[in-house]
N, CA, C and O atoms as a CHARMM CRD file, in Angstrom:
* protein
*
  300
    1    1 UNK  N    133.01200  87.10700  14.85200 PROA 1      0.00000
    2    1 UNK  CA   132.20500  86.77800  16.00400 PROA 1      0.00000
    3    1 UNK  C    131.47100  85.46500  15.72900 PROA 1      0.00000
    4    1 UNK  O    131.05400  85.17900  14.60700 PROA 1      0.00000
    5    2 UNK  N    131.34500  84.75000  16.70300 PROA 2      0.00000
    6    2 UNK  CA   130.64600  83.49600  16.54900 PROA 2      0.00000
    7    2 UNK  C    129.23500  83.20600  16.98700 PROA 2      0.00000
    8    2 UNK  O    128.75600  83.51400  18.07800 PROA 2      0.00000
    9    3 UNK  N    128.77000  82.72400  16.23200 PROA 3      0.00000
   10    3 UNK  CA   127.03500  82.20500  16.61100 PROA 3      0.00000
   11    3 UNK  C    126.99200  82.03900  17.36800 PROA 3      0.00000
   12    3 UNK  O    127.92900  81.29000  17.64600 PROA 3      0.00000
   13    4 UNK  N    125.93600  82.41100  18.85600 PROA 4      0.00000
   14    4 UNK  CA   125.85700  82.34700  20.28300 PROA 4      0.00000
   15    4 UNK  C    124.19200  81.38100  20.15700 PROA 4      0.00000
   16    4 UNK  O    123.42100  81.74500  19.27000 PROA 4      0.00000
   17    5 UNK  N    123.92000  80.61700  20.75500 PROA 5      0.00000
   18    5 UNK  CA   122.38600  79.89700  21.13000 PROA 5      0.00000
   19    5 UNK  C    121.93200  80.72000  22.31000 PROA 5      0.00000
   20    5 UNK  O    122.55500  80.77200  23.37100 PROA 5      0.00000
   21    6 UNK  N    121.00400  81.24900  22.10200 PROA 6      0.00000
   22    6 UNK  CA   120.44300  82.15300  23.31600 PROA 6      0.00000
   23    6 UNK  C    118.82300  81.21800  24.06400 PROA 6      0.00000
   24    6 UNK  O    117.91100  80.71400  23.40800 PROA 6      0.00000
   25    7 UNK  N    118.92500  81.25400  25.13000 PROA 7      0.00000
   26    7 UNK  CA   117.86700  80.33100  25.85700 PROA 7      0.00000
   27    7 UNK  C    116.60000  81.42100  26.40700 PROA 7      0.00000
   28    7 UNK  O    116.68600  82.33200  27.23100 PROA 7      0.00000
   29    8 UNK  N    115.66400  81.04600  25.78400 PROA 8      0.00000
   30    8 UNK  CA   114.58300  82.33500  25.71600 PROA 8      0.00000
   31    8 UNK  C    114.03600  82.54100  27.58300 PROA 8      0.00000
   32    8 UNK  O    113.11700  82.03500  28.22600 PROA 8      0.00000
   33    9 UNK  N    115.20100  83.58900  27.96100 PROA 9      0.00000
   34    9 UNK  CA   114.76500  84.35100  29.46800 PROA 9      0.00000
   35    9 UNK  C    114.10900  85.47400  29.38300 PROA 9      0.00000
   36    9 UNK  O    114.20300  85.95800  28.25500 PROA 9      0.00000
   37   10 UNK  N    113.52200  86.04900  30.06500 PROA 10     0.00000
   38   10 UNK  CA   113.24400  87.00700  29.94600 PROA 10     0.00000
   39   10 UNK  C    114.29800  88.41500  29.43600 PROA 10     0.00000
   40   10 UNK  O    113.80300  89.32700  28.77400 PROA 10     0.00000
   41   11 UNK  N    115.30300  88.42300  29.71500 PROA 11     0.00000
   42   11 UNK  CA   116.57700  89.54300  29.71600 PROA 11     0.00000
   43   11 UNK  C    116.90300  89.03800  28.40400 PROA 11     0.00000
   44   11 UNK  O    117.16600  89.95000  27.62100 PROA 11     0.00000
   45   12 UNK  N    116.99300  87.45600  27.73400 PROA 12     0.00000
   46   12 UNK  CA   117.43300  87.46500  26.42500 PROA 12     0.00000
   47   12 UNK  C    116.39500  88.13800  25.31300 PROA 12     0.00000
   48   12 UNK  O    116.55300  88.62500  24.19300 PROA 12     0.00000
   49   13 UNK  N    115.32900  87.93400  26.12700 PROA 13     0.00000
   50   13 UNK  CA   113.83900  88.43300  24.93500 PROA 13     0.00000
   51   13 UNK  C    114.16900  89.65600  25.12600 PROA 13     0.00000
   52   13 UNK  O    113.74000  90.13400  24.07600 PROA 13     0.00000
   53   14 UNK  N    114.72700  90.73700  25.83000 PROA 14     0.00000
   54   14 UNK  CA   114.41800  92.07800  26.19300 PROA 14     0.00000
   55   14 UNK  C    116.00300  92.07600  25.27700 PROA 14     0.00000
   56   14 UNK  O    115.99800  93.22000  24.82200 PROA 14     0.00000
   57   15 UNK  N    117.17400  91.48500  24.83700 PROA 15     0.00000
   58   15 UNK  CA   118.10000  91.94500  24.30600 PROA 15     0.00000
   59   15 UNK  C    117.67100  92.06000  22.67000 PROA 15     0.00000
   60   15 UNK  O    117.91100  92.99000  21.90000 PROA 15     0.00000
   61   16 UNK  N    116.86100  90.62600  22.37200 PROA 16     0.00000
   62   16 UNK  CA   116.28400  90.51200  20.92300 PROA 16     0.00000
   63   16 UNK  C    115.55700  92.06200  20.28300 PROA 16     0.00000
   64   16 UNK  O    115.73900  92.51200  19.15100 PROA 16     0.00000
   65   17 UNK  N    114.76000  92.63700  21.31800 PROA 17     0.00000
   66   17 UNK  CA   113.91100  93.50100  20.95500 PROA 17     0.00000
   67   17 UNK  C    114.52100  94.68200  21.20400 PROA 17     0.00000
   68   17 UNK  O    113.62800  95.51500  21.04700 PROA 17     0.00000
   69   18 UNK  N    115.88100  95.44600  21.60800 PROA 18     0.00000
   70   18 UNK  CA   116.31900  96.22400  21.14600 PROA 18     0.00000
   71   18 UNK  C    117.35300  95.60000  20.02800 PROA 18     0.00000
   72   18 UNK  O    117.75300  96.51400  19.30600 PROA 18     0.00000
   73   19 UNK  N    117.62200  94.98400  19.85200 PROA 19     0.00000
   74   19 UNK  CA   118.68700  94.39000  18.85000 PROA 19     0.00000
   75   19 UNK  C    117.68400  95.05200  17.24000 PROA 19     0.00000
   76   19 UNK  O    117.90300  95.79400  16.28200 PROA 19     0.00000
   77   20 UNK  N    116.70100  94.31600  17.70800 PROA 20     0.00000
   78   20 UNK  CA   115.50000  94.73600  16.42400 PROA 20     0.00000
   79   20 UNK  C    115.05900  96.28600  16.56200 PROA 20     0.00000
   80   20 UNK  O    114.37600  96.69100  15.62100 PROA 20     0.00000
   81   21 UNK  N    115.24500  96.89400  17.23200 PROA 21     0.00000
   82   21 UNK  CA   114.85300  98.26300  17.30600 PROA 21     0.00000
   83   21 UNK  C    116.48600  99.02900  16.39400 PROA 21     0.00000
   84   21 UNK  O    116.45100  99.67800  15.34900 PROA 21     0.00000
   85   22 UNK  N    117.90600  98.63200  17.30300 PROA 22     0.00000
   86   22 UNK  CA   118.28100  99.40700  16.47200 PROA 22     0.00000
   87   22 UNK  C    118.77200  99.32900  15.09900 PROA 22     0.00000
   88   22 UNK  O    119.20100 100.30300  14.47900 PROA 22     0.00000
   89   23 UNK  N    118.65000  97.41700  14.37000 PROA 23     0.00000
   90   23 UNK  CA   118.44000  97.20700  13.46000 PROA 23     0.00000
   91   23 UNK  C    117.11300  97.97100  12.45000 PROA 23     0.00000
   92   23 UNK  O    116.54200  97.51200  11.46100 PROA 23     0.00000
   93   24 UNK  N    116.97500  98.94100  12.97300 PROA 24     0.00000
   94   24 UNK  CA   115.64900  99.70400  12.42400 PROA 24     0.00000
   95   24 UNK  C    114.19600  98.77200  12.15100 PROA 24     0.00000
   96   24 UNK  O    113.33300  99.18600  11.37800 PROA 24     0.00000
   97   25 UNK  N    114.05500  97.41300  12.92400 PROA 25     0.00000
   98   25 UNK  CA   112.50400  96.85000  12.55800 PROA 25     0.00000
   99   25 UNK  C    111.96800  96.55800  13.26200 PROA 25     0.00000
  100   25 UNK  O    111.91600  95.50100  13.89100 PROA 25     0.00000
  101   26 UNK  N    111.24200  97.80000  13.32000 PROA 26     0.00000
  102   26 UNK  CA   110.00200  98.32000  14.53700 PROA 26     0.00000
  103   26 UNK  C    108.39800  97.95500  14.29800 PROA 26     0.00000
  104   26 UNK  O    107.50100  98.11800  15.12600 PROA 26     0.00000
  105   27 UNK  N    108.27100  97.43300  12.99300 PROA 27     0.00000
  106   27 UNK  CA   107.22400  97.04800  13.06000 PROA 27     0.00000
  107   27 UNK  C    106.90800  95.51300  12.35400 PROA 27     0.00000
  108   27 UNK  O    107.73600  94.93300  11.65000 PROA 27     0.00000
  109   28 UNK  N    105.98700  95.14600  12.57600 PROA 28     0.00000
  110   28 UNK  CA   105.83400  93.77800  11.97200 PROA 28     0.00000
  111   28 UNK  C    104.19900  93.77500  11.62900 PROA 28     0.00000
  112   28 UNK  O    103.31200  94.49500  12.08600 PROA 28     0.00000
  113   29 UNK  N    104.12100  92.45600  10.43600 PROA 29     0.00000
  114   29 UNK  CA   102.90200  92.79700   9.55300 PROA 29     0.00000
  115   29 UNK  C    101.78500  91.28700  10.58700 PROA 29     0.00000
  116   29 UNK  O    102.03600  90.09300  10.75100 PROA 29     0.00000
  117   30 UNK  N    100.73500  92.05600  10.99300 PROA 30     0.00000
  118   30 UNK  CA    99.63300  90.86600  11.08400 PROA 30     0.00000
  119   30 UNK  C     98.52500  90.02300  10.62800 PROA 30     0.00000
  120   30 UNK  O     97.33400  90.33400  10.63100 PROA 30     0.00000
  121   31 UNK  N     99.20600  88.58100  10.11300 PROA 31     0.00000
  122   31 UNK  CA    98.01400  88.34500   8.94000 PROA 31     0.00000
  123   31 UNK  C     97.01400  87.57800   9.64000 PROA 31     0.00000
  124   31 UNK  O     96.10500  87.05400   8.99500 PROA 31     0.00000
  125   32 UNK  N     97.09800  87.43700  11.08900 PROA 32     0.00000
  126   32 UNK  CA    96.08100  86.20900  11.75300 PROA 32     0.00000
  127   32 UNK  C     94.57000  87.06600  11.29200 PROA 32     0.00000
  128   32 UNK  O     93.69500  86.38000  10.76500 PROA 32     0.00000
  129   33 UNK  N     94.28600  88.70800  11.53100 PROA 33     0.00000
  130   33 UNK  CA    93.26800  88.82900  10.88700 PROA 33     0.00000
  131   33 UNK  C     92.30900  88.48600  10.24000 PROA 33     0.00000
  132   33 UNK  O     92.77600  87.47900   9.70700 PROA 33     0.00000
  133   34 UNK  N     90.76700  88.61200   9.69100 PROA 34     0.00000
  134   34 UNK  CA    90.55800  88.00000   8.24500 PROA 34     0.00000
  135   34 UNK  C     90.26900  89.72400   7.58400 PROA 34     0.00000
  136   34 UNK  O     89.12400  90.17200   7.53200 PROA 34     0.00000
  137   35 UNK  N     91.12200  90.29600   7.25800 PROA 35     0.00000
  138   35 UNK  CA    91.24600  91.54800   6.80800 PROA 35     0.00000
  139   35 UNK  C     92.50400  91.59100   5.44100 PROA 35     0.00000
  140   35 UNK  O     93.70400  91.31600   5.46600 PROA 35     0.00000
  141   36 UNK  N     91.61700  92.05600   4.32800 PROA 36     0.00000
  142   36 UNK  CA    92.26500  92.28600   2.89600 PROA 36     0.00000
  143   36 UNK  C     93.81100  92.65100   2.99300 PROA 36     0.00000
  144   36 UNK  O     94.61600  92.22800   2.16300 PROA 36     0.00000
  145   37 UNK  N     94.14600  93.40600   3.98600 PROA 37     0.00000
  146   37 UNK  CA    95.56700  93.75300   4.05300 PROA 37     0.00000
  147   37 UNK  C     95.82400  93.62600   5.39500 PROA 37     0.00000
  148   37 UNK  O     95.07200  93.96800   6.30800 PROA 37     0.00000
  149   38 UNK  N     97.47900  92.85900   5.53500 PROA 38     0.00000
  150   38 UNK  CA    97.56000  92.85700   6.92200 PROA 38     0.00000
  151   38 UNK  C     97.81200  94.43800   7.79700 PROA 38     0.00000
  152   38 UNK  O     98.16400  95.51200   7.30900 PROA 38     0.00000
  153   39 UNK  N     97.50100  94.11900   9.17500 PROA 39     0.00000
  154   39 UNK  CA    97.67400  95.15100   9.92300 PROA 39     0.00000
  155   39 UNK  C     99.11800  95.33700  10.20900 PROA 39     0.00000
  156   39 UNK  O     99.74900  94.29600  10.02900 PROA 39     0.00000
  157   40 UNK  N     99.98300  96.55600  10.68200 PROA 40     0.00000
  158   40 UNK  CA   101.05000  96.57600  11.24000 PROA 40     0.00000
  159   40 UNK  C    100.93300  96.79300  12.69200 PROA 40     0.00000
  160   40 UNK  O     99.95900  97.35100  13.19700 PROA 40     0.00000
  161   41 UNK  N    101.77300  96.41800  13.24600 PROA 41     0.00000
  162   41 UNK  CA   101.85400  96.89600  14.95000 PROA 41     0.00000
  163   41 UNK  C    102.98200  97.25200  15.06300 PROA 41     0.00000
  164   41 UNK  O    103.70300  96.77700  14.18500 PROA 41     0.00000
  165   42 UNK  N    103.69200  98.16500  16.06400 PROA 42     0.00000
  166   42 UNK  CA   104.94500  98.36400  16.45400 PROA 42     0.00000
  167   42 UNK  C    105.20400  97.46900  17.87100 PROA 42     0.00000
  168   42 UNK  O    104.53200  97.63100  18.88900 PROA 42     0.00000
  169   43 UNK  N    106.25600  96.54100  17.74200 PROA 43     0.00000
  170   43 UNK  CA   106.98500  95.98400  18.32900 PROA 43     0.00000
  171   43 UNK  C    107.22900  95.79700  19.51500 PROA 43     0.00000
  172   43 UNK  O    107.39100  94.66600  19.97400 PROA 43     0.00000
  173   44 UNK  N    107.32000  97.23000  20.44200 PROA 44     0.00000
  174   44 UNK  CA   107.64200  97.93300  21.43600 PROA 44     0.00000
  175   44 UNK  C    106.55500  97.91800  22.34200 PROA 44     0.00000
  176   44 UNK  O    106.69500  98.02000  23.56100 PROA 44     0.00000
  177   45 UNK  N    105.31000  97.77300  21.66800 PROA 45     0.00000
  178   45 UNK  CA   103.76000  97.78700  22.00900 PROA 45     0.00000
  179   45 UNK  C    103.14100  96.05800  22.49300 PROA 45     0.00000
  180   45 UNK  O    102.06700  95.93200  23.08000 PROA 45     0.00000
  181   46 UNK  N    103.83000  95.12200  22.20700 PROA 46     0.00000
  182   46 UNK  CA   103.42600  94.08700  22.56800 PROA 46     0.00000
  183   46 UNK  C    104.25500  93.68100  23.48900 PROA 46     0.00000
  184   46 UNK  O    105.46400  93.74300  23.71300 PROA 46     0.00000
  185   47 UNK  N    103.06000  93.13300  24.10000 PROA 47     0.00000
  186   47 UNK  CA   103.40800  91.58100  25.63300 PROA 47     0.00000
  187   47 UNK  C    104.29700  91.05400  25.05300 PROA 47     0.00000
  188   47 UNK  O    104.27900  90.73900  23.86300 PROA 47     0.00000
  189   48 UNK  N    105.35100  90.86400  25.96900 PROA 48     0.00000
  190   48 UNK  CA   106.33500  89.82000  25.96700 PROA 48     0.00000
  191   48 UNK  C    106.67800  88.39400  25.66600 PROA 48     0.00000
  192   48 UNK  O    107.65500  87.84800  25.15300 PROA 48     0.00000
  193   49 UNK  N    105.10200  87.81900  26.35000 PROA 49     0.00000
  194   49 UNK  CA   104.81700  86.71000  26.00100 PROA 49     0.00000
  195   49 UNK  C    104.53800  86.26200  23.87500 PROA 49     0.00000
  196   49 UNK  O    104.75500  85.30100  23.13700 PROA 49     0.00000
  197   50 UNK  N    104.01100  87.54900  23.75700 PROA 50     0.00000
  198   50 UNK  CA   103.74300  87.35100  22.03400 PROA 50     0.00000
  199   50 UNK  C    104.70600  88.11400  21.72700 PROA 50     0.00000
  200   50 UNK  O    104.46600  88.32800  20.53800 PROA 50     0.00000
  201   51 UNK  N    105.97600  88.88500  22.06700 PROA 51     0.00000
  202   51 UNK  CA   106.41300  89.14300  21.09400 PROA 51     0.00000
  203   51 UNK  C    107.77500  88.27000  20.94200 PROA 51     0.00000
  204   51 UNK  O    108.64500  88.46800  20.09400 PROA 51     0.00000
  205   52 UNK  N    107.77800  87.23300  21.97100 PROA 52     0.00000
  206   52 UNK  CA   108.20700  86.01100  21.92600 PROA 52     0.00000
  207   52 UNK  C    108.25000  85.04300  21.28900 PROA 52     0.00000
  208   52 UNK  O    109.25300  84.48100  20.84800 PROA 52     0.00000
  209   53 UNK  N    106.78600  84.65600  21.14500 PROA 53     0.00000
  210   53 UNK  CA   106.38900  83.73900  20.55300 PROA 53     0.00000
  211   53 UNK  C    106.33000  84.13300  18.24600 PROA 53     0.00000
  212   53 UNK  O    106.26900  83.48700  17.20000 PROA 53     0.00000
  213   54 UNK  N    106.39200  85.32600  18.63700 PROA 54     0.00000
  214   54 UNK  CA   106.45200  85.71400  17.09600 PROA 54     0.00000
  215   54 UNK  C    107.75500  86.41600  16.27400 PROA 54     0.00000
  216   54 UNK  O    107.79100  86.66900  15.07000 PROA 54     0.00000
  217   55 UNK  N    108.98700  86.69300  17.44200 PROA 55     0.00000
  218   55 UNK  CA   110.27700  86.91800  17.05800 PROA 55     0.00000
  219   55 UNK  C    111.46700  86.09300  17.15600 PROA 55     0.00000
  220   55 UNK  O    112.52900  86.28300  16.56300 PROA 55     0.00000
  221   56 UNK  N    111.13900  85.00800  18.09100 PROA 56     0.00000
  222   56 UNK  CA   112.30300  84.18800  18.39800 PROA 56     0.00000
  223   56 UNK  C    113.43300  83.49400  17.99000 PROA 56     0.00000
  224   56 UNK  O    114.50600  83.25200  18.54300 PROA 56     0.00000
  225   57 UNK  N    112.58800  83.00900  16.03700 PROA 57     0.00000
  226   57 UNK  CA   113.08300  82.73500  15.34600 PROA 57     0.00000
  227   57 UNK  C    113.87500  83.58900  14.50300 PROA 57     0.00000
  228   57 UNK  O    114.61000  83.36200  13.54100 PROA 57     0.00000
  229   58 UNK  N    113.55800  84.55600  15.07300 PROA 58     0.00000
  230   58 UNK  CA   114.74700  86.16800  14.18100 PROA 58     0.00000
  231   58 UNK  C    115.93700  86.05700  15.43200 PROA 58     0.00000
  232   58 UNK  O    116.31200  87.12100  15.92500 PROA 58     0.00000
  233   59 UNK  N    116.27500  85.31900  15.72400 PROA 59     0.00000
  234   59 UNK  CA   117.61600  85.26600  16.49800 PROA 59     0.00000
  235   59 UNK  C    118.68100  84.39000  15.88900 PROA 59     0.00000
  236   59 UNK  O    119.89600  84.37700  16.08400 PROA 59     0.00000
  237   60 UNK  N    117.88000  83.62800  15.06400 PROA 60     0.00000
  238   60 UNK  CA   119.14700  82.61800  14.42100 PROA 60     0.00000
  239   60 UNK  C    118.88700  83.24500  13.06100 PROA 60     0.00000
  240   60 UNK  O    118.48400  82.52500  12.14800 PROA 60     0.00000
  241   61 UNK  N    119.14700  84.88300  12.82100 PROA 61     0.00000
  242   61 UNK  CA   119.23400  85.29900  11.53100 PROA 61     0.00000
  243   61 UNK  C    121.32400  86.34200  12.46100 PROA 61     0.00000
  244   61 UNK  O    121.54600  87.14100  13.37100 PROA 61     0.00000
  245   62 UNK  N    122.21100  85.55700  11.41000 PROA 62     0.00000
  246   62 UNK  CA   123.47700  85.95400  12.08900 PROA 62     0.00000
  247   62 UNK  C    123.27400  87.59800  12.15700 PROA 62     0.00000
  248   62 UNK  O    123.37700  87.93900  13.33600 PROA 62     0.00000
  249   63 UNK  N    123.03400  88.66900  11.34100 PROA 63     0.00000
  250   63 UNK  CA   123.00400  90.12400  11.81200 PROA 63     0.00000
  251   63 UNK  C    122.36500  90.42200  13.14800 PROA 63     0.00000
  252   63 UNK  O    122.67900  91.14400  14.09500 PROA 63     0.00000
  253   64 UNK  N    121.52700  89.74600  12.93400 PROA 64     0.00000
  254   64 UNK  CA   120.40500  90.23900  15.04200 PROA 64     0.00000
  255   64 UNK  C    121.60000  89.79700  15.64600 PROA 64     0.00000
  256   64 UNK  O    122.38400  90.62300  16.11200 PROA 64     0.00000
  257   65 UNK  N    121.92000  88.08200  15.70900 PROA 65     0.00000
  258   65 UNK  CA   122.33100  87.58100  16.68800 PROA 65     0.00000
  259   65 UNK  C    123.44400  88.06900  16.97300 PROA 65     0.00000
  260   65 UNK  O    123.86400  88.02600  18.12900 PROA 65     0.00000
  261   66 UNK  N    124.27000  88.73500  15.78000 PROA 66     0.00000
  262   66 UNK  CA   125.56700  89.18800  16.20900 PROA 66     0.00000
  263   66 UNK  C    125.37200  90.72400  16.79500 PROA 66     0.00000
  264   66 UNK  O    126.33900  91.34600  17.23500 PROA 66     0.00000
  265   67 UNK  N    124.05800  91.27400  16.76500 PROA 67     0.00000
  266   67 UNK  CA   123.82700  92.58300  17.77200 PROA 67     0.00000
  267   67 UNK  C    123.38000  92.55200  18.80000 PROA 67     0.00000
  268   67 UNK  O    123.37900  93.42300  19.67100 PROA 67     0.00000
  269   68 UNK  N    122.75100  91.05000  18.79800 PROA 68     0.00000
  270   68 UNK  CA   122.42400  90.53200  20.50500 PROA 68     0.00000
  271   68 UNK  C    123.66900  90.58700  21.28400 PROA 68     0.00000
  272   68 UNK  O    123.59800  91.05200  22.42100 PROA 68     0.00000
  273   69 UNK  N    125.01100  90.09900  20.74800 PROA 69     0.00000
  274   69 UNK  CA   125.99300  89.91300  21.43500 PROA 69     0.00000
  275   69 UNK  C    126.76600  91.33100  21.65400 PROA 69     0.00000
  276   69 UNK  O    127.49100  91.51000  22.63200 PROA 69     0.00000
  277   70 UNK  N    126.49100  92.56900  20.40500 PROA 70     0.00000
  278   70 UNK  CA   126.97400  93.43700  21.59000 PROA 70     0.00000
  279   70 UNK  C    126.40700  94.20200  22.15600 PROA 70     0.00000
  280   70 UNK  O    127.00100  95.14700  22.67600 PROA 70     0.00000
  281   71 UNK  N    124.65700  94.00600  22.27300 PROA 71     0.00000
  282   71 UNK  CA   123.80900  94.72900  23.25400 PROA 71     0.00000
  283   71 UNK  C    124.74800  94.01900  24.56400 PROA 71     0.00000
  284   71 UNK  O    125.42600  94.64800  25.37700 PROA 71     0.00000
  285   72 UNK  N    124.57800  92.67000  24.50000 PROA 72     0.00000
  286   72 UNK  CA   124.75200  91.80800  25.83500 PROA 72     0.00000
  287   72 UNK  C    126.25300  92.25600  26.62100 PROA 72     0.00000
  288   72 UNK  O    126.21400  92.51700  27.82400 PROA 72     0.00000
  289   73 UNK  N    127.22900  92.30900  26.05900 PROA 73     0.00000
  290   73 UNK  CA   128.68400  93.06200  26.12900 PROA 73     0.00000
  291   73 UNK  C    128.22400  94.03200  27.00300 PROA 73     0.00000
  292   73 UNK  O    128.43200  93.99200  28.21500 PROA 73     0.00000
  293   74 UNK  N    127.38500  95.21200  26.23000 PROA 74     0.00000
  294   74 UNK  CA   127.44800  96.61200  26.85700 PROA 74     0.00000
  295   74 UNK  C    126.84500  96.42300  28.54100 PROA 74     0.00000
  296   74 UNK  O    126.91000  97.29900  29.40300 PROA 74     0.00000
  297   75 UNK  N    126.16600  94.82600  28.74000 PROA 75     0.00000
  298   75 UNK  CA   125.25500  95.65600  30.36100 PROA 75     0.00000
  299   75 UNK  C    125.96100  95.10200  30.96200 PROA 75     0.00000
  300   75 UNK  O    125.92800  95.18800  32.19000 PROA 75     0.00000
């Protein structure tokens, strides 16, 4: 399968974030805090707009991107 460039739409952000769900990584660590250990949040729980702005670059990792392409297949 070949590397696809995905153009951040709304429906591509909504393919990223199950791509990452059934890649099992549901949560992510927050260090903007000023707290000794970062916080976790689950994934599923954030605005679109931030979970945009803080996953986007996990699309040009080839395993997501090649599960983006067969979330995208299946609809």
């Amino acid at each position: 399968m070949e590397f696809k460039k995905y153009r951040a739409t709304r429906k591509n952000v909504g393919i990223l974030r199950k791509a990452l769900n059934e890649l099992g990584h549901t949560t992510y660590e927050d260090y903007s805090l000023d707290l000794p250990y970062p916080t976790k949040h689950n994934i599923n729980s954030m605005q679109l707009e931030h979970f945009q702005h803080e996953f986007w670059s996990d699309m040009y990792n080839n395993e997501i991107n090649y599960k983006m392409q067969e979330l995208e297949k299946d609809l």
